[in-house]
N, C-alpha and C positions, 0 to 999 in steps of 0.2 A: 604514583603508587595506586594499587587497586582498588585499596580504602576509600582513598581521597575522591578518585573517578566514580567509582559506585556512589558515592556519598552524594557527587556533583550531582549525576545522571537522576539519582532517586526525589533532590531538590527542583529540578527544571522537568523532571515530569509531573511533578506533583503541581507544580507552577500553572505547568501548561492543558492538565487535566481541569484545573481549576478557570481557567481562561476560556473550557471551552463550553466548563457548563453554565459558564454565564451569557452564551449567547442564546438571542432570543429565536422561536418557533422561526418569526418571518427572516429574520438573516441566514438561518440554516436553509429555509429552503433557496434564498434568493441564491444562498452560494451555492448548493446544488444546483440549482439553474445553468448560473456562470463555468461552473467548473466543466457540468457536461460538454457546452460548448469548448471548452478547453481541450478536453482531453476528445471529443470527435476531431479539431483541429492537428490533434497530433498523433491520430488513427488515421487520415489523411494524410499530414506527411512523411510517416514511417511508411505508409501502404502496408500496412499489416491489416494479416487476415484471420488471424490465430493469437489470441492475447490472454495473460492470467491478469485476474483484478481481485478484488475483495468483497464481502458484503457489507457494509460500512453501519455502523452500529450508530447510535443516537447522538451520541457526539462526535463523531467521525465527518471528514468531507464527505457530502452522498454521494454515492456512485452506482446504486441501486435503477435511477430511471436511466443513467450512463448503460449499466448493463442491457437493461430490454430492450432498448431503442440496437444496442450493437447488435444482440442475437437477433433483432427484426429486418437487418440492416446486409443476416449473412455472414456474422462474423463470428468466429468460433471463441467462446470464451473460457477459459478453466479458474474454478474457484477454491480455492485452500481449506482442508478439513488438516486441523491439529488432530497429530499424534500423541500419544503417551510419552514415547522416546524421543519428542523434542524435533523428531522432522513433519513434514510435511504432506500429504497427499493431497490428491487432486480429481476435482467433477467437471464435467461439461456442466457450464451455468444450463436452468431450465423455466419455470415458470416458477413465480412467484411462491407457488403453494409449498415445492418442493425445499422449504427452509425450516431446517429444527435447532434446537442451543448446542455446539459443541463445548467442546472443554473451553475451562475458562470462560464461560458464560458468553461466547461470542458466534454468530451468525453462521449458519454451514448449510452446505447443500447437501443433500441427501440420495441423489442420485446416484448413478455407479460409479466406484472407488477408482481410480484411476494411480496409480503408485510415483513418486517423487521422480521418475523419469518422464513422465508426460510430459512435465515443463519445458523440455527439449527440443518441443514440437513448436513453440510457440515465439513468434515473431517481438514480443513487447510484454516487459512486465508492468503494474501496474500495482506499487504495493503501500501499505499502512506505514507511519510512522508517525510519531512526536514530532522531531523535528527533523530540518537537516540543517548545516552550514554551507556557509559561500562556497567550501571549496567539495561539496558533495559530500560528505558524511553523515552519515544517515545512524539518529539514532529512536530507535523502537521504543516502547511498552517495556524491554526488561527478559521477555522470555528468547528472545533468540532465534527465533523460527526462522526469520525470512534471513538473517544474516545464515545458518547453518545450510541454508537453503541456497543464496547466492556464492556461500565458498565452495559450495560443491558441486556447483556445475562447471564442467571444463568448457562450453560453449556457451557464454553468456548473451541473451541480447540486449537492448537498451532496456535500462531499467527508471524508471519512474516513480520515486516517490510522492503521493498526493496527499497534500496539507494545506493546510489555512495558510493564508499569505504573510502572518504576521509569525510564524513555526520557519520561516528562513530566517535561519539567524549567523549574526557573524562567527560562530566558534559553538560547537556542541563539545564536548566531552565525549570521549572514546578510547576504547583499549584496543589491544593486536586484532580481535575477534571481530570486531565493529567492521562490517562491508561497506563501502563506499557507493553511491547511484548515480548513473549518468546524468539526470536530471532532477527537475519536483515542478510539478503540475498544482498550481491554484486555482482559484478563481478567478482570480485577475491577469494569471500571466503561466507562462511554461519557461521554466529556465533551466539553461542546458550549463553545468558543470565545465570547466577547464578540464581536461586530462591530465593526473598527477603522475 
């Protein structure tokens, strides 16, 4: 029932929001460290040269030095600006300077607006979540962007969700709308999903 699942979803986010502001200065950056390595390892073997990520916020896996290092590297990156109406737009990542608060208090680029088709162009997604389970289910923060995002593209490419190693868990809670990911990128490891 809808209840039940909202109910679940709003308890194991609150869980895990909680799990992560207990971790300290140096274990955030060490997994920032790790993770880069991770996810250059699977910029390497997708050979993608055109990818969306995120600005990762204070409790977030970082993916901030991930991004400079790709734009220095020649890689094209697009970063997510929320909408009002619940989708999506999109910037070419830029310099550091170039970040102001979007909605919902979270990280955006400010550079030219690019419209929910850009994503189109791009070889490997790279996006936020809570958590996922074993079997790829990917469940978000609650507002729906990146699932709204992923059902509506008719040509998807691999999609990666990037989390804390300990946010893979055996079973998330999810309804009809909840999109599935081809994998989820840690710090410690990249794992790729069975095909349901």
């Amino acid at each position: 029932m809808p209840g039940e699942i909202d109910h679940a979803k709003r308890a194991l986010r609150a869980d895990l929001r909680e799990r992560r502001g207990l971790l300290s200065d140096q274990q955030r950056a060490a997994a920032e460290t790790a993770l880069r390595a991770r996810l250059d390892e699977l910029i390497a073997a997708t050979g993608a040269r055109s990818i969306s990520c995120f600005l990762s916020t204070t409790t977030e896996p970082g993916t901030r030095t991930f991004i400079r290092e790709a734009l220095a590297r020649g890689i094209r990156v697009l970063l997510p600006i929320t909408r009002e109406d619940g989708l999506l737009d999109w910037a070419v990542a830029g310099s550091e300077e170039e970040i102001t608060t979007g909605l919902h208090g979270l990280p955006e680029p400010t550079g030219k607006i690019l419209n929910p088709m850009a994503l189109d162009e791009v070889d490997l997604l790279l996006i936020p979540a809570a958590a996922v389970d074993r079997t790829g289910m990917r469940m978000g923060w609650g507002r729906g962007y990146f699932d709204r995002t992923l059902g509506s593209m008719q040509k998807c490419p691999p999609v990666y969700a990037v989390v804390y190693d300990s946010e893979i868990l055996d079973e998330v809670p999810h309804d009809v709308h909840d999109q599935p990911v081809t994998g989820a990128v840690t710090p410690l490891r990249t794992v790729v999903f069975p095909l349901t």
